[in-house]
MDAnalysis code that builds the backbone (N, CA, C; Angstrom):
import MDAnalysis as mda
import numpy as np

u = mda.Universe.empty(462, n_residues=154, atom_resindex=np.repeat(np.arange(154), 3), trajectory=True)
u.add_TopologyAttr("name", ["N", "CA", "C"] * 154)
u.add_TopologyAttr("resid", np.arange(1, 155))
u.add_TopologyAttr("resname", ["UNK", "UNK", "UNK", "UNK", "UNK", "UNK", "UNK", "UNK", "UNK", "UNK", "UNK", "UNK", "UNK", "UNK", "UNK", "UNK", "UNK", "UNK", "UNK", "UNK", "UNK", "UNK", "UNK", "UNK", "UNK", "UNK", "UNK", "UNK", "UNK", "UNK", "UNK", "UNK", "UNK", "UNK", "UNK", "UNK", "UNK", "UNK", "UNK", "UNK", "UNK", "UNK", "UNK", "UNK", "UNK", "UNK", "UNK", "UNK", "UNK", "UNK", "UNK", "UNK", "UNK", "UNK", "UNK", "UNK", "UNK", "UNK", "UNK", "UNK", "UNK", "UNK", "UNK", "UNK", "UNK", "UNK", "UNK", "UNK", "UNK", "UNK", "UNK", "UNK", "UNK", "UNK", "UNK", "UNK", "UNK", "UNK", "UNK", "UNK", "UNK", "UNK", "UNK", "UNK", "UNK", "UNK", "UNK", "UNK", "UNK", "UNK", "UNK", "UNK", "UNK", "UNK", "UNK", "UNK", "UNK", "UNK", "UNK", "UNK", "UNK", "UNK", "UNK", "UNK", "UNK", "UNK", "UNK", "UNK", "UNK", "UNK", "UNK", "UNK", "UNK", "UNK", "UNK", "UNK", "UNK", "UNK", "UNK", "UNK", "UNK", "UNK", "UNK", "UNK", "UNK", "UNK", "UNK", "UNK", "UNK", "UNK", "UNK", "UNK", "UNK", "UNK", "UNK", "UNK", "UNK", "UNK", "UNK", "UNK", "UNK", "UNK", "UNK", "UNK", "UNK", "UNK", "UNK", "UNK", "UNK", "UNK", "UNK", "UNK", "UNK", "UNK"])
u.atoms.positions = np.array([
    [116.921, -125.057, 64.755],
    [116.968, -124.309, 63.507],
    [115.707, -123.488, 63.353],
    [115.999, -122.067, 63.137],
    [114.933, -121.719, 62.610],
    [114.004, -121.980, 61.200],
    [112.485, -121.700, 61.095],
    [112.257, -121.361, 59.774],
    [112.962, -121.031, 58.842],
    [113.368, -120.353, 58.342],
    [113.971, -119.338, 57.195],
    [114.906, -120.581, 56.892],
    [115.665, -120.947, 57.935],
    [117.111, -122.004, 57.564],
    [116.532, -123.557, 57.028],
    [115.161, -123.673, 57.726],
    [114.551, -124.804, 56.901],
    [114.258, -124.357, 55.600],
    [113.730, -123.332, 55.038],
    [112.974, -123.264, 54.191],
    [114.329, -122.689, 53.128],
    [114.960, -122.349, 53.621],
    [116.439, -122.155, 52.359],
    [116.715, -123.524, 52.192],
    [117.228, -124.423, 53.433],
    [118.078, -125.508, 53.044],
    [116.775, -126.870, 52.144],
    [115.571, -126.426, 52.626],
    [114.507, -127.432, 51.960],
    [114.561, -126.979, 50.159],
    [113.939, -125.908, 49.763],
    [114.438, -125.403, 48.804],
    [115.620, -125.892, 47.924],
    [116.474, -126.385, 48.615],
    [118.165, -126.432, 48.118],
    [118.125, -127.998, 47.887],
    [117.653, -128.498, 48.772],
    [116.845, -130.017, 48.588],
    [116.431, -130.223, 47.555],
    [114.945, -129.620, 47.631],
    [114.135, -130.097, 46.580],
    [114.239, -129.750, 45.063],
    [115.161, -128.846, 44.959],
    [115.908, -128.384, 43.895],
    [116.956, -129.522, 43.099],
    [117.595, -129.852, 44.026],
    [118.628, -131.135, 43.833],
    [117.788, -132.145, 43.336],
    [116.483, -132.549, 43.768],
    [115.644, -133.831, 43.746],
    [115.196, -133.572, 42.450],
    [114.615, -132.202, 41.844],
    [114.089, -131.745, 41.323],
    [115.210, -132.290, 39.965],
    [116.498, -131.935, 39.927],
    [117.139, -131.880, 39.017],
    [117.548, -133.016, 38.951],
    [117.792, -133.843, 39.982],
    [118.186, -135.382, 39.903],
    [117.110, -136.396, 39.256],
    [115.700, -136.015, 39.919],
    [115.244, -137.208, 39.434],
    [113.693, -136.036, 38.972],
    [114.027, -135.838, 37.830],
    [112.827, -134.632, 36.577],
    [111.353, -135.505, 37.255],
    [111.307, -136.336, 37.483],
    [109.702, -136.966, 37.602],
    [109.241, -136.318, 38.878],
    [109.899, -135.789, 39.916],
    [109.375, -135.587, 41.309],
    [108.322, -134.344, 40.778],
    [108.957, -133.316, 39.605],
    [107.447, -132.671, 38.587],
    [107.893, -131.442, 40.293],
    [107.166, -130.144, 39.228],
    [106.987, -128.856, 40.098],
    [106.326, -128.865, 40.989],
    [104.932, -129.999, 41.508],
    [104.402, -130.284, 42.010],
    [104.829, -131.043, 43.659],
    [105.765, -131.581, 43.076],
    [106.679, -132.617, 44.678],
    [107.865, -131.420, 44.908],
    [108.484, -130.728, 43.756],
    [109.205, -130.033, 44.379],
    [108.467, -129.023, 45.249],
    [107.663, -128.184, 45.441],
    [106.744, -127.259, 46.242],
    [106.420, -128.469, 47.520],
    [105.831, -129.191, 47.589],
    [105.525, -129.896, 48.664],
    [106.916, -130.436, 49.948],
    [107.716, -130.909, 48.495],
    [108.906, -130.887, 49.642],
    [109.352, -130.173, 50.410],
    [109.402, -128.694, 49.733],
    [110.246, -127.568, 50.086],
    [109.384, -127.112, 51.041],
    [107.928, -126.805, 50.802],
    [107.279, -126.196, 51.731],
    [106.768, -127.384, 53.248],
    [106.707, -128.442, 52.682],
    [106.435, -129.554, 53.951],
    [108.188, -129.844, 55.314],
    [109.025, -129.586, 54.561],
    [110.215, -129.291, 55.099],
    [110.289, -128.301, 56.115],
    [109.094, -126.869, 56.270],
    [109.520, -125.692, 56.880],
    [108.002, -125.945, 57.814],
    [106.596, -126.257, 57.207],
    [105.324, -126.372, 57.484],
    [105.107, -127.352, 58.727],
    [106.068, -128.396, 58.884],
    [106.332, -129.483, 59.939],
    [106.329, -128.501, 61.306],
    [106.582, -127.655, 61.097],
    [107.058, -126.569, 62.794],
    [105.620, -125.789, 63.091],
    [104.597, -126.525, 62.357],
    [103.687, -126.014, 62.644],
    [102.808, -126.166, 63.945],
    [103.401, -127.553, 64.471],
    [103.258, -128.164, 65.988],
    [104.199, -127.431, 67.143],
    [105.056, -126.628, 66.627],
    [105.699, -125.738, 67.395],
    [104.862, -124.474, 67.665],
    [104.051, -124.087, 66.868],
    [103.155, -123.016, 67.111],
    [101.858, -123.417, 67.717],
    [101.359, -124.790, 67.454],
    [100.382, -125.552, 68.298],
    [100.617, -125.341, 69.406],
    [101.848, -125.808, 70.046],
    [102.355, -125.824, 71.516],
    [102.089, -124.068, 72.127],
    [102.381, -123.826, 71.628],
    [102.953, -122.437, 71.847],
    [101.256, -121.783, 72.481],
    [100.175, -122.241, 71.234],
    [99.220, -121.801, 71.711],
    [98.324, -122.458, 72.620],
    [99.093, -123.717, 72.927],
    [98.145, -124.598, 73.951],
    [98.985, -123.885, 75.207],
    [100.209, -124.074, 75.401],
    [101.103, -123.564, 76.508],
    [100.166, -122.462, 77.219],
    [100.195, -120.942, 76.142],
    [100.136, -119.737, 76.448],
    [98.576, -118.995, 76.543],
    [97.947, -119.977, 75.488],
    [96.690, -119.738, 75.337],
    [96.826, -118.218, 74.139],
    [97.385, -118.296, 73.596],
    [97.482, -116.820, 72.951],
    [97.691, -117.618, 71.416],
    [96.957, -116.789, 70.335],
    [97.404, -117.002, 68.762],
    [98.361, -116.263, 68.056],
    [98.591, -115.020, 68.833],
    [99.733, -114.651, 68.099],
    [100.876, -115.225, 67.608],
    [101.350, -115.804, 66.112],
    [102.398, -115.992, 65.453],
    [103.666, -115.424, 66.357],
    [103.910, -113.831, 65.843],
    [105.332, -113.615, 66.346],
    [105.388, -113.539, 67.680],
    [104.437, -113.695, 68.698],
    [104.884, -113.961, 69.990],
    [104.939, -115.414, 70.105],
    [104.161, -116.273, 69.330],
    [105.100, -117.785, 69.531],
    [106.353, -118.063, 68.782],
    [106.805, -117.266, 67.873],
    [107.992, -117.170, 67.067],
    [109.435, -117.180, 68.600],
    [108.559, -115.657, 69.017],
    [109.803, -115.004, 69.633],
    [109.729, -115.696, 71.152],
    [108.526, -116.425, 71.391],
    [108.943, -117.325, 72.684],
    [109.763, -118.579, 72.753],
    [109.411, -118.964, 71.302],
    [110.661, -120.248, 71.133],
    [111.786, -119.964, 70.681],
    [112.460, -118.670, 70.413],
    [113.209, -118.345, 69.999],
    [114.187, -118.186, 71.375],
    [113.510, -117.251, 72.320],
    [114.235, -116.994, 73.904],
    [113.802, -118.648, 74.806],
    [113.387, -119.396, 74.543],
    [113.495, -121.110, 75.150],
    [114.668, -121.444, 74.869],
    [114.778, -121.447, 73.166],
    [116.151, -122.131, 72.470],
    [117.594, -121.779, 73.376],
    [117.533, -120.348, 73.198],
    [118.603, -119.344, 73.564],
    [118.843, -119.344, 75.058],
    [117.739, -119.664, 76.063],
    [118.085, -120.426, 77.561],
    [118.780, -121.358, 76.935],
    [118.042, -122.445, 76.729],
    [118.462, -123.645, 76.635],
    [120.169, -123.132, 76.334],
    [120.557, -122.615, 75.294],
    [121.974, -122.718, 74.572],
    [123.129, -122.267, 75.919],
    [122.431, -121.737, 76.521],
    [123.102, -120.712, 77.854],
    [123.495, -121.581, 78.991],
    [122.849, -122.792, 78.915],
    [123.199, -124.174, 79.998],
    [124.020, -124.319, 79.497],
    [124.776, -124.957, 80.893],
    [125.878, -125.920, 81.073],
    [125.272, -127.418, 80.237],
    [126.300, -128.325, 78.912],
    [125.614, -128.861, 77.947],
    [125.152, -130.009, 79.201],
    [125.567, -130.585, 79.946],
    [125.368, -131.955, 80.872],
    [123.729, -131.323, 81.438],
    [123.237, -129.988, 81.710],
    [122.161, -129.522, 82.313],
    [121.135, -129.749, 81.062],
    [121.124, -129.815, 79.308],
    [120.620, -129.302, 78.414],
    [120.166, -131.049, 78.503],
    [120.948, -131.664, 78.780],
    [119.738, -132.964, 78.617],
    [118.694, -133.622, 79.365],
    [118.370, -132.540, 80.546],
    [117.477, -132.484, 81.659],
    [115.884, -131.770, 81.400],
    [116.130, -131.118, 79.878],
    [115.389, -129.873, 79.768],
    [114.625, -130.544, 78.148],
    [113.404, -130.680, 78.721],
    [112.435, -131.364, 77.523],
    [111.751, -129.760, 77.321],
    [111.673, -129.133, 76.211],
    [111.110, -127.994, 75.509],
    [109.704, -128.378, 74.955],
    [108.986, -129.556, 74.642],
    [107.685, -129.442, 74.662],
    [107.341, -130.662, 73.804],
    [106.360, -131.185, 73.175],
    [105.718, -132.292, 72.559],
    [105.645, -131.859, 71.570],
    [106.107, -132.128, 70.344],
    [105.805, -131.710, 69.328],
    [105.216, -132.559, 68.125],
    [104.238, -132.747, 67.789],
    [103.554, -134.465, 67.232],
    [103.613, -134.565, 65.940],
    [104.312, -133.305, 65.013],
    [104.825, -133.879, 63.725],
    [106.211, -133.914, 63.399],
    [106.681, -134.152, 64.786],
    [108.318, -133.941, 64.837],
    [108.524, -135.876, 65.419],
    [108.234, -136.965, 64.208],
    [108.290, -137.924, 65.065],
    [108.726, -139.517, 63.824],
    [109.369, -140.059, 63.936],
    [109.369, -141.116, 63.060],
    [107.838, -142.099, 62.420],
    [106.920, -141.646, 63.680],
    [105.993, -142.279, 63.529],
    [105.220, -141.482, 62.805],
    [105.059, -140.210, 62.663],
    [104.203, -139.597, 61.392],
    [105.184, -139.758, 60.075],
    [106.052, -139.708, 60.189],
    [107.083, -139.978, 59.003],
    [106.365, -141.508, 58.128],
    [106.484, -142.453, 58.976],
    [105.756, -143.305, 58.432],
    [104.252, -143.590, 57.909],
    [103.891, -143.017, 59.144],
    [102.341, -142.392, 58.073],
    [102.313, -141.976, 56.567],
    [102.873, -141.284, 56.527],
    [102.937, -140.162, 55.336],
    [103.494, -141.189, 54.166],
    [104.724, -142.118, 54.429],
    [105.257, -142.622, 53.686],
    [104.316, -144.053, 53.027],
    [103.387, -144.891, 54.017],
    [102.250, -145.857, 53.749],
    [101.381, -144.976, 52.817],
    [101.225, -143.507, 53.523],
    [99.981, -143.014, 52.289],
    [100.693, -142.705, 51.148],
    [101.590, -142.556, 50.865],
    [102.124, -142.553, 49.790],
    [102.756, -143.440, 48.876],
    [102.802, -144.835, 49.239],
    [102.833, -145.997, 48.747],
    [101.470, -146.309, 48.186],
    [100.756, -146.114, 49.026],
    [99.176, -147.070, 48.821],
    [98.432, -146.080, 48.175],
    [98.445, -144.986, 48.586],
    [97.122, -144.121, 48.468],
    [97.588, -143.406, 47.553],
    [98.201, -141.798, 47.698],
    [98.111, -140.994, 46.746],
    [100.075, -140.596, 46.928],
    [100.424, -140.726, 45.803],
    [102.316, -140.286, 45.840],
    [102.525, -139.088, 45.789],
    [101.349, -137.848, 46.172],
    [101.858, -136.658, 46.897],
    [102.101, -136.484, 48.634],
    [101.355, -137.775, 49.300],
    [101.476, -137.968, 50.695],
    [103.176, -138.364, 50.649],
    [104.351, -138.921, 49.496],
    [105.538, -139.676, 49.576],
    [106.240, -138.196, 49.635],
    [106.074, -137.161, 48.502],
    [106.553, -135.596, 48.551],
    [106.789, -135.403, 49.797],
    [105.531, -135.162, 50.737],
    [105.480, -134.346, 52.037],
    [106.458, -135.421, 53.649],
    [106.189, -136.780, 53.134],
    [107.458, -137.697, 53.748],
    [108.619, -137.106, 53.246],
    [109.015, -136.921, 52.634],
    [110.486, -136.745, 51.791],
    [111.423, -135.224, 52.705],
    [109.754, -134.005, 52.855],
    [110.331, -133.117, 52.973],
    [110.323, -133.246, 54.838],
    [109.624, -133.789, 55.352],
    [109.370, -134.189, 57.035],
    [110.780, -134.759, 57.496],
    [111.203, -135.913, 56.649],
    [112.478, -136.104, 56.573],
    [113.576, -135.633, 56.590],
    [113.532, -134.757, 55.799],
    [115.000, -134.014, 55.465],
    [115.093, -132.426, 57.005],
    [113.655, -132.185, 57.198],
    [113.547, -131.120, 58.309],
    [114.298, -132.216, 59.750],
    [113.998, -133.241, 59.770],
    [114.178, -134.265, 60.965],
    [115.651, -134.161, 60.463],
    [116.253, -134.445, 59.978],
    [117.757, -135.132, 59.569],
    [118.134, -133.784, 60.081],
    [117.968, -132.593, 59.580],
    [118.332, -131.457, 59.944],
    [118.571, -130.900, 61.294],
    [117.570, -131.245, 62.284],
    [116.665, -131.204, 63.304],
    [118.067, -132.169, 63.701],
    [117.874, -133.192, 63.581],
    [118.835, -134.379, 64.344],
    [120.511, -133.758, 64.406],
    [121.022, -133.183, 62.954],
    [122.271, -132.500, 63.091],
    [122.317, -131.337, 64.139],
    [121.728, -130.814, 64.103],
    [121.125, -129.648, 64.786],
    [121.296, -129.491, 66.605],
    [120.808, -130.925, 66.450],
    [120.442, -131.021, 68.218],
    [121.648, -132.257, 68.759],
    [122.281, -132.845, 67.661],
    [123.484, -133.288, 68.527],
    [124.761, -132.575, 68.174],
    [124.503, -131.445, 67.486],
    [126.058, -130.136, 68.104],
    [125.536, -129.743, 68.888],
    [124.568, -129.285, 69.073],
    [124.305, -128.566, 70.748],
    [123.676, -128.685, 71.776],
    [123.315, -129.743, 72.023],
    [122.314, -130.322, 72.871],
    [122.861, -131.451, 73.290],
    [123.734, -132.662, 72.457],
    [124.408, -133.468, 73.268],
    [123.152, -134.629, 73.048],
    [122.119, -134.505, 72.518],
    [121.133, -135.558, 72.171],
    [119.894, -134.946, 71.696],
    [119.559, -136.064, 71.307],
    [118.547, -135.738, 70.406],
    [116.730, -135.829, 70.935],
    [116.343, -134.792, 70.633],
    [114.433, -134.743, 70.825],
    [113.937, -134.835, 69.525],
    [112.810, -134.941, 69.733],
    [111.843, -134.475, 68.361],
    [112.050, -135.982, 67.670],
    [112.622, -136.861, 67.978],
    [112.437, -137.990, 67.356],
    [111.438, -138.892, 66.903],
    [111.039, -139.444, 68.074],
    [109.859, -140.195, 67.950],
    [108.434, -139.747, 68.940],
    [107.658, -140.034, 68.534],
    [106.365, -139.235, 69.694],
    [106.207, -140.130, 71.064],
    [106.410, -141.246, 70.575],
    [106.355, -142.368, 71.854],
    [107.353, -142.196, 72.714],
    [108.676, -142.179, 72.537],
    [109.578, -141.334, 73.270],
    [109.942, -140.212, 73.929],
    [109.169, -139.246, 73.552],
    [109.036, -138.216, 73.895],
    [107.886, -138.047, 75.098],
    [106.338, -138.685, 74.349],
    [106.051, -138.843, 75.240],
    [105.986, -139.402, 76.717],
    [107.176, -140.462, 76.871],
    [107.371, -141.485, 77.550],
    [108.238, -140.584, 78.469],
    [109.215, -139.639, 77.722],
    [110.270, -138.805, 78.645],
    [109.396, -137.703, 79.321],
    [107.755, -137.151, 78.972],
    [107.587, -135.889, 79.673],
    [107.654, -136.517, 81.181],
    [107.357, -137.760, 81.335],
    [106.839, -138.101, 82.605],
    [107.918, -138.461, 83.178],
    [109.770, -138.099, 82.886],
    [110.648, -138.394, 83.048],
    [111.211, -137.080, 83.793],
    [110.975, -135.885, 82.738],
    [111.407, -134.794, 82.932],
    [110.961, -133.599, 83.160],
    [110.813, -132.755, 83.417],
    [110.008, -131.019, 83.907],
    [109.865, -130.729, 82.909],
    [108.648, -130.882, 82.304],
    [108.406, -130.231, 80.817],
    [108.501, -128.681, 81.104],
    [109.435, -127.997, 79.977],
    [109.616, -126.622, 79.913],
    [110.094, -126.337, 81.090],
    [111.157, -126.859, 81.803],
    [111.710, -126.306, 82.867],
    [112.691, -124.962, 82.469],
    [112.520, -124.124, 81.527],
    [113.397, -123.170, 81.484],
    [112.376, -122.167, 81.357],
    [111.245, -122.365, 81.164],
    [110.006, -121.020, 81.717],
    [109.864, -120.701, 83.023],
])
């Protein structure tokens, strides 16, 4: 999924939350909505560790033509093909976020809420077309680079 489709469908979220339960306050709704789209910010990390370059829309438009290989495989080939590490794409920062927001401060529970709903998304996402799921957990992921050709479609 791109940006834009996180940040509409987060929006549409936190709107619902917003109206369901009045206490989440203008304050959790913004965090949700924007922590929902802000999570892909390890996608642009990669991008600039990969390439060595900071340009935004050339890491936009390089993961954009990865995806679009990827979609172009045969689906049995698409689960051979690990696209990169991404370390806030993971159950285990999910839980982070969610302890600091129990214990510590209940705007760290906002930015769980919206990490969440980008993952759930992320998860629909990647088992219509991919046939399984990445971006899950970091330990897994990391455990698969040494499984698979990281970025074998560059």
């Amino acid at each position: 999924m791109y940006p834009k489709q996180h940040l509409i469908l987060g929006v549409v979220f936190a709107s619902l939350l917003f109206f369901l339960f009045p206490k989440v306050g203008i304050i959790g709704f913004f965090l949700i909505s924007f922590s929902a789209v802000l999570i892909d910010v390890d996608h642009y990390l990669y991008y600039v560790y990969r390439k060595k370059d900071w340009s935004l829309k050339k890491a936009f438009h390089w993961h954009v033509t990865q995806g679009n290989k990827l979609l172009f495989l045969p689906r049995e080939k698409r689960k051979n093909i690990f696209l990169g590490f991404f370390f806030l794409h993971g159950i285990e920062i999910m839980l982070l976020f969610l302890i600091l927001g129990f214990f510590f401060y209940k705007y760290f529970f906002f930015i769980f809420v919206g990490f969440s709903f980008h993952l759930l998304l992320d998860v629909i996402y990647q088992t219509t077309f991919w046939d399984h799921i990445q971006k899950f957990s970091i330990i897994y992921d990391f455990i698969k680079i040494r499984r698979i050709k990281e970025d074998s479609l560059a």
